[in-house]
C-alpha angles and dihedrals in degrees: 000000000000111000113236116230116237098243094059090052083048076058104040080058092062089048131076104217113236085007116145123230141201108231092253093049097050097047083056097051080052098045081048104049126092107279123214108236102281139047117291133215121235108227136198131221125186125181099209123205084235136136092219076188099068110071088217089063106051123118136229132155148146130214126182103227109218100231104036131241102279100251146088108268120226102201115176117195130212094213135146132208117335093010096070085065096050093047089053107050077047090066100258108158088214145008140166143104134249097006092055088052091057100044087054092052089061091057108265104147104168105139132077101205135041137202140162151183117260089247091049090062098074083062093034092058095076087072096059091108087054103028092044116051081047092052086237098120116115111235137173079232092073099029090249081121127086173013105339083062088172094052089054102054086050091058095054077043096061104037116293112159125190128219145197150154120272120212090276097059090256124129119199130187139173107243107183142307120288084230082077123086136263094255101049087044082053106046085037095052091047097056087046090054098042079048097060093037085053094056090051113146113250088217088063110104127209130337102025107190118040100186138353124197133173122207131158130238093281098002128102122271109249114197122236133232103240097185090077095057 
């Protein structure tokens, strides 16, 4: 059986098991509970009413938080020409064509974001098997995909997060850090919420979302309320 530390049963004291919490409640439990030596992240985690295993009922979205997540974003472009330009003074960390895509077949994996222009996907994508599992691959789905290369990039730049289902029906997303305040978790991790309830399948029937909870990278898991959403 895992040991627990003593700081997370510090943490299991603050929180009523099976208890559940209105959002704002629940941000400050996790502000007031004892924190590991570093900055968390505030995380998300959604049970969704979905068959993962029908293709019509997948889901995939993006939302721009308003106050960011909190971390230095790595965003690599697939551009050619004059676009490379463009991605860069955008604030793209790298762009480029065929020679990214090499370096990315030998293993170098050192980005957090993708994008690309429409005539870069045919070539793109060959990195589906190592972009994919990872949810790095560019896709018109998330508007990593397109034209206004530039804008893009700005939009991974300012906080734009990406979700989808795993294989269990869950969606989980990073909302935040715990260093912001009450008031910007809370704001982040509602617009994340009205973002999944917004992508919501038509061909879902009934009650669409079965729990929401919301942890942090060490901390415990509290429970929402989902009546009020």
């Amino acid at each position: 059986m895992r040991k627990t530390s003593k700081r997370f049963e510090k943490c299991l004291k603050e929180v009523e098991k099976d208890k559940f919490h209105s959002l704002e409640n629940a941000v400050s439990i996790l502000k007031k509970v004892p924190h590991p030596k570093f900055d968390e992240s505030v995380e998300l985690a959604c049970k969704l009413n979905i068959d993962p295993k029908q293709p019509e009922q997948m889901l995939r979205g993006t939302t721009i938080l308003p106050h960011g997540i909190g971390k230095a974003v790595r965003v690599a472009v697939f551009c050619k020409g004059e676009d490379i330009k463009k991605a860069k003074e955008a604030g793209a960390d790298f762009a480029g064509n065929s020679e990214l895509i090499e370096k990315i077949k030998s293993g170098w994996l050192g980005f957090d974001k993708t994008a690309s222009t429409p005539e870069m996907m045919k070539e793109v994508a060959k990195l589906g098997k190592i972009l994919g599992p990872r949810g790095l691959m560019p896709s018109p789905k998330t508007g990593t995909v397109g034209l206004d290369i530039a804008g893009i990039v700005k939009e991974l730049n300012s906080g734009k997060v990406q979700f989808k289902n795993d294989k269990t029906g869950n969606v989980h997303s990073i909302a935040g850090k715990i260093s912001f305040s009450e008031q910007d978790i809370c704001e982040n991790l509602l617009t994340l919420i009205k973002a999944v309830i917004s992508s919501r399948p038509a061909q879902v029937k009934g009650r669409f979302i079965k729990s929401i909870s919301i942890t942090t990278t060490m901390g415990p898991a509290l429970k929402l309320d989902t009546a009020k959403f």
